[in-house]
C-alpha positions, 0 to 999 in steps of 0.5 A, spaced: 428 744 797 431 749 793 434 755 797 428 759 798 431 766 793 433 760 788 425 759 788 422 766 788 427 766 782 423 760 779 417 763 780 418 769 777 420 766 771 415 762 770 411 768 771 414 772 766 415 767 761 410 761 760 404 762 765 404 770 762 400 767 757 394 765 761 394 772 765 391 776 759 394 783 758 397 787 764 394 794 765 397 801 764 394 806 769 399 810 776 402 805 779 400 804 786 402 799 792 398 797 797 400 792 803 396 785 802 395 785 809 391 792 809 386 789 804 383 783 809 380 789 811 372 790 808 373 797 808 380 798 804 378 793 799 371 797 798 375 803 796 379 800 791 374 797 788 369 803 788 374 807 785 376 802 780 369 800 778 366 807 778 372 808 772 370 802 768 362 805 769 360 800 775 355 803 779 353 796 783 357 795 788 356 788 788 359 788 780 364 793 782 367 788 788 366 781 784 369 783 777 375 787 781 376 781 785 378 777 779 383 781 778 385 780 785 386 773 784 389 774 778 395 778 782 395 773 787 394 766 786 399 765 780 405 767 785 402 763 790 400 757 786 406 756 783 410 756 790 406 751 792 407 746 786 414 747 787 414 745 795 413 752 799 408 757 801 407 766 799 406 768 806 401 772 803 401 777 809 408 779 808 406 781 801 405 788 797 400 788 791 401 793 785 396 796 783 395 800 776 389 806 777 387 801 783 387 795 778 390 790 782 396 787 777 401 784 780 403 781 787 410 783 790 412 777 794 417 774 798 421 768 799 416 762 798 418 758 806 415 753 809 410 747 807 404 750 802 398 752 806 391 749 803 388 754 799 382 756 805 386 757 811 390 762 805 385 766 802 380 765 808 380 773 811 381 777 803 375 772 802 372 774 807 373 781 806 371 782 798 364 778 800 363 784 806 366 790 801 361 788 796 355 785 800 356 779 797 355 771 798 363 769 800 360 763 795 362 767 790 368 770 791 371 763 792 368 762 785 372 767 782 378 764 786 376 757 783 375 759 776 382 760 775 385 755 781 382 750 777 385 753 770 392 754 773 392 746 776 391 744 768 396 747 765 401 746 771 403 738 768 406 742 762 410 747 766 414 742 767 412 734 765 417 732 771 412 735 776 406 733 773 405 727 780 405 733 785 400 737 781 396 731 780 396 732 787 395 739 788 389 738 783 386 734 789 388 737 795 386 744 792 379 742 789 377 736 793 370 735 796 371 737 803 376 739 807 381 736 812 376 739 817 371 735 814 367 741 811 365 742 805 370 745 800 368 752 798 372 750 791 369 744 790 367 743 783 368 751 781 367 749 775 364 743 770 364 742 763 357 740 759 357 735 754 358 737 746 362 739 740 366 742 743 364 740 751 362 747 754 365 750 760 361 753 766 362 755 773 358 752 779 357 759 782 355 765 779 360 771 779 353 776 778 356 780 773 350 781 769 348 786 775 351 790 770 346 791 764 352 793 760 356 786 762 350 781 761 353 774 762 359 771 761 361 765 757 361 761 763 355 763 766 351 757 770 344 762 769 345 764 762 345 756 760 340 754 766 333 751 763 329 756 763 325 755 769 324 761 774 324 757 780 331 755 778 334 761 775 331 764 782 334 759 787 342 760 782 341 768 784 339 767 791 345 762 791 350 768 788 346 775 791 346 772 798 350 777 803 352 776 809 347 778 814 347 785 817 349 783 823 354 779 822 359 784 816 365 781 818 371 786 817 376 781 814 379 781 820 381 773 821 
């Protein structure tokens, strides 16, 4: 393995470079950083994400959460993805994210060390934290997360073609149906495609964007394309909208 400074060099590389293309436009707005660690906790995410929600003219919290939260993922799980494809891990604890008028932008990240982790022990305490933050299923923030894992793992093979066995692997490792543990994988089939001319690309898992009358569905949403019965898109909602039960709002610590 390549000497961990030698690796974060690589990294940042591909992310100035070829993955950019597929990250969208980075925004303006103040620079602000906050630890990575601060936001496993519920209230810290909740402050940003009302903040930068109620900027965009979101008034529901759980829209607020949900569409902040992909900018998150967008932040973090390239950086991390990519060390994990090249053999090591972004120890996401040790992590600054940046954020422009509370928008996260980029990750600030060190060294990559170690063997890669699986996704859910990674992401598990922010998962958990966003889903309290917005009252919202942890379900759908794991979406969110997979909508873009299983884009990147389409285009890591035309990174670098030489790699495309352990990004095969990855593929498998990081979407596979259950868990090492033996439980079901909560990025499982984040997506499928329908068939047709061209095929159609549809999340598994609402993002419940459409909370908000001005947002509407996406061009992915599992509701918007579902046959119209009442009792499907009833149960799709429920499946999306159920929080946590009051009792149990976990803090997102651990």
């Amino acid at each position: 393995m390549s000497p961990p400074e030698d690796l974060r060099s690589r990294i940042q590389a591909l992310l100035d470079g070829p993955v950019a293309a597929y990250l969208g436009e980075i925004p303006g707005g103040e620079p602000s950083e906050r630890p990575l660690a601060e936001l496993r906790e519920a209230s810290a995410v909740s402050g940003l994400a009302t903040a930068w929600g109620e900027r965009q003219g979101y008034d529901d919290p759980r829209v607020q959460v949900t569409q902040w939260s992909k900018f998150f993922w967008r932040a973090v799980l390239p950086p991390w993805g990519l060390a994990a494809w090249l053999g090591a891990t972004v120890r996401l604890e040790r992590c600054v994210m940046i954020c422009r008028d509370d928008e996260p932008a980029a990750l600030d990240f060190h060294a990559p060390v170690g063997e890669p982790l699986d996704p859910v022990t990674a992401f598990a305490p922010w998962v958990e934290a966003m889903a309290a933050a917005g009252r919202l299923s942890p379900r759908v923030i794991w979406a969110n997360a997979g909508n873009l894992l299983q884009a990147m793992v389409e285009v890591l093979p035309e990174l670098d073609p030489g790699l495309a066995v352990r990004a095969s692997r990855l593929r498998r490792a990081w979407l596979e149906k259950r868990t090492h543990e033996g439980r079901r994988h909560p990025l499982f089939a984040s997506v499928r495609w329908l068939p047709g001319a061209p095929p159609r690309r549809l999340r598994r898992i609402c993002c419940v964007r459409y909370r908000d009358p001005a947002l509407g569905y996406c061009a992915t949403c599992p509701l918007e394309a579902a046959p119209a019965s009442v009792s499907v898109r009833r149960s799709a909602r429920r499946i999306a909208d159920r929080g946590p039960p009051k009792n149990q709002v976990s803090s997102g610590n651990g």
